[in-house]
Residue, then its C-alpha position, 0 to 999 in steps of 0.5 A: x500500500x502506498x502509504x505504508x511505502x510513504x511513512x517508511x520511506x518517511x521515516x528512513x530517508x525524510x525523518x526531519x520532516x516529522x519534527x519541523x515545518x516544511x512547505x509543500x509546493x503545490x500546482x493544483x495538479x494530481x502529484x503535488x495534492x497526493x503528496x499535500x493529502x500524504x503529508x497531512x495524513x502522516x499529522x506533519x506540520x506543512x504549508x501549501x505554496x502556490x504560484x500563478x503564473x498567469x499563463x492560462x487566463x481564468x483557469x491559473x486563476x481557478x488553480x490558485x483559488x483551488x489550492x486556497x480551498x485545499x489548504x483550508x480543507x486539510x488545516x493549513x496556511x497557504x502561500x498564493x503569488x501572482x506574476x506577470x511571467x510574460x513580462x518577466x520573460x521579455x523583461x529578462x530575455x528568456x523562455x516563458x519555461x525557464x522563466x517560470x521556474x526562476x520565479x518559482x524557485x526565487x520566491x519558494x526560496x523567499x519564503x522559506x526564509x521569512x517563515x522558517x520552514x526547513x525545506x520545500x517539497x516538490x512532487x517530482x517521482x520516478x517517472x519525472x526522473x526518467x523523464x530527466x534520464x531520457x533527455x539528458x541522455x539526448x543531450x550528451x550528458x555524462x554521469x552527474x546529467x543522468x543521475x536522475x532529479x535529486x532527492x534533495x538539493x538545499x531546501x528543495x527535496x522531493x520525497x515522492x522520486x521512489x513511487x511511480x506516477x500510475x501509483x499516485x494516479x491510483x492512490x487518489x483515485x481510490x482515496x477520491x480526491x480532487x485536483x485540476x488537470x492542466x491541459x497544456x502538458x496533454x499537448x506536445x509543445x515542448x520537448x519535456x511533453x515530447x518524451x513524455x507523452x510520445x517517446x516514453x510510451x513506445x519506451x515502455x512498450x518496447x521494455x516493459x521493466x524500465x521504470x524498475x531496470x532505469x532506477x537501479x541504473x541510476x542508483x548505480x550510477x549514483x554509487x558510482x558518482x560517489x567514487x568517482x567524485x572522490x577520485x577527483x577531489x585527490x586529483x584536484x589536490x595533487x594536480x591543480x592550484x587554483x586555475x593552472x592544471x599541471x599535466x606533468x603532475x597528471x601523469x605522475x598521479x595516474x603512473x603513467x611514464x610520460x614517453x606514452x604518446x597516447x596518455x589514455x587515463x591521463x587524457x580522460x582525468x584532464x578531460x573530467x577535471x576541465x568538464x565543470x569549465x565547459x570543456x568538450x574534448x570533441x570539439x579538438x584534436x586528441x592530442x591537443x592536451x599533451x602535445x598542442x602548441x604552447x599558447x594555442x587556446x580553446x574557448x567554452x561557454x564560460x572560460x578559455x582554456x589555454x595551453x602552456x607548454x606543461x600545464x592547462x591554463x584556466x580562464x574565466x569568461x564570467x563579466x562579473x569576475x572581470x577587474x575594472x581597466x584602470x585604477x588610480x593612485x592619487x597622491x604620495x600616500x595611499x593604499x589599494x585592496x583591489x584589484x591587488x592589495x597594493x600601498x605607496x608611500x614616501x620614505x627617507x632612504x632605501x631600506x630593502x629592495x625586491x620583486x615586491x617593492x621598488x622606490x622612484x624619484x618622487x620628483x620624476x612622477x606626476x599623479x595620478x598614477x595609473x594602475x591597469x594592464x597591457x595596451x598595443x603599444x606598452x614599451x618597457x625599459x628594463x632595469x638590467x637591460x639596456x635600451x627599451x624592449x616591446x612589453x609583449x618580448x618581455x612577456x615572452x622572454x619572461x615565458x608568461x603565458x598567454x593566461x599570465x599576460x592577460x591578468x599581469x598589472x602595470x604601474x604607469x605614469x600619468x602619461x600612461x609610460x610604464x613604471x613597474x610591471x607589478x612584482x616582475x621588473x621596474x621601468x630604469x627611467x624611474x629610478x631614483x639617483x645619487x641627486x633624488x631629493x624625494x622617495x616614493x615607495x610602492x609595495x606589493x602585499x601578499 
């Protein structure tokens, strides 16, 4: 009996519901009045939280006014939210799909905070997650996209993902409860109702043990994930600091002797170590991780990966990770947290020299100071060297990557000359001399 597999599964996988407020999201739909009308059966302490979309006219009106009377009917509060979702939509460039579930999510999440309640439940089963299955599986995904729909993640959890949905239908048939039909998923207008209300019948046809045989796959998968998340997590350790991957430590921790020109197991662990960046090793050539060209580059959706001689080098493509393009240095006294952690100050002698500081003639500098990176163009004179060098020689000269280029910080004068390249090497021109009057110290903070 369905409730009988509902308050075990209850009590071994959900047992905190049974002690703290929870809120129960509900549609109006069959799933989500099973799992209200289970809940208030098993005496637990819920709220019911609806949202209309106002997709449908009357009839999301006619849903929301149903599940206030559903509330009232099992003794309990109910939270109602009308949205504007078209213009939502168009406001934020998206889907009427994804922005419905940003607004949902959103504002499930608001209100769990304002009330307390411990988590939210959805009324996502098994064949929801087969659903999820079909179509990642469609998509090339790899074991974390064929995990199926979680159980939990953060405040959302969904208690019914063990029982199928031919098993809630006849539960509440049989138990006559009522609950409102949306029309729209009947129709094939989404790639979602696609699978579900054409693909997955044939499926089940074919195979008439798939929902049970695709459970135990995916809960297989799922100890599997556990293993290999593991295996990664020490790979991260002994191969990656920060956004460089050293494929020389790669090779070391999978023993592989580095004269194999193929690195089977080497190339898969670079492979599943650059996936959460984007990655797709399909989209270059097998051997472009141990043996493509220093400098040569591959863009994702979110990062460029760029390849340095022995290491792979991470790039973020996020607009919000990205630093202003200038900073100013005002006057002789000052200090900078951002975009380093940089201060400037004047003093009476030298007292110690290294990459970290260097000292100026204060009367040879006019302020602001600048502090940006690279332009076409920049020219250096090295202290050491004589005569003036192009940055990018220097750079290369230095061996920077194209990654290290990229992010490396220049002090510039006023007229945009450079002064110091920030913890490498200082512009001689700067200097001071045996005829300095006035010192400026500038000095990089770890």
């Amino acid at each position: 009996m369905l409730e009988t597999r509902w308050a075990k599964h209850l009590e071994e996988s959900f047992d905190e519901l049974l002690d703290n407020p929870f809120i129960v999201a509900c549609s109006s739909g069959i799933d989500s009045v099973v799992l209200a009308h289970l809940c208030a059966r098993s005496k637990l302490n819920f709220s019911l939280a609806h949202v209309n979309f106002q997709l449908r006219g009357k009839e999301s009106d006619l849903d929301a006014e149903f599940v206030q009377e559903l509330a009232e009917n099992l003794g309990v509060n109910a939270y109602i939210y009308t949205c504007d979702t078209n213009t939502y939509a168009l406001e934020h460039k998206v889907s009427i799909q994804v922005a419905a579930r940003e607004i949902r999510y959103r504002w499930f999440q608001e209100i769990a905070d304002e009330s307390g309640a411990l988590a939210v439940l959805t009324a996502h089963h098994l064949d929801d997650s087969i659903e999820n299955f079909a179509l990642q599986s469609a998509r090339g995904a790899g074991i974390k996209g064929l995990l199926g729909v979680p159980p939990k993640r953060g405040i959302f959890w969904r208690p019914l993902l063990p029982f199928e949905k031919s098993e809630l239908q006849l539960w509440a048939e049989s138990n006559q409860l009522k609950w409102r039909e949306d029309q729209s998923n009947a129709k094939s207008d989404y790639t979602r109702n696609k699978v579900r209300n054409e693909l997955l019948p044939i499926w089940y046809t074919l195979f008439p043990q798939t929902k049970s045989n695709l459970s135990k796959t995916q809960h297989n998968l799922r100890e599997d994930s556990v293993l290999l998340n593991a295996y990664l997590t020490l790979a991260k350790t002994h191969c990656m600091e920060e956004n460089k991957l050293d494929l020389a430590a790669v090779n070391r921790f999978v023993s592989i002797d580095s004269s194999d020109t193929e690195y089977p197991l080497a190339k898969t662990l670079v492979h599943a170590l650059l996936r959460p960046y984007g990655y797709d090793p399909s989209a270059v050539s097998k051997d472009w991780i141990f043996n493509g060209k220093s400098g040569s580059r591959v863009y994702t959706n979110s990062h460029i990966i760029h390849k340095n001689r022995n290491s792979i080098l991470i790039q973020s493509l996020d607009p919000s990770t990205e630093e202003s393009e200038f900073y100013y240095l005002a006057d002789p006294h000052g200090s900078l947290s951002k975009p380093i952690s940089l201060e400037w100050f004047t003093v009476e002698a030298v007292s110690s020299e290294g990459s970290h500081r260097i000292y100026i003639d204060l009367d040879l500098v006019e302020f602001p100071l600048i502090l940006r990176k690279r332009i076409t163009g920049d020219t250096l004179y090295p202290t050491g060297m004589k005569g003036s060098k192009k940055l990018h020689k220097f750079y290369k000269d230095q061996k920077f990557s194209t990654l290290m280029k990229n992010e490396q910080w220049l002090l510039c004068h006023a007229d945009g000359s450079i002064i110091w390249v920030v913890g490498v090497r200082q512009d001689r021109r700067w200097m001071i001399q045996q005829t300095t009057k006035q010192i400026l110290c500038v000095q990089l903070n770890s």
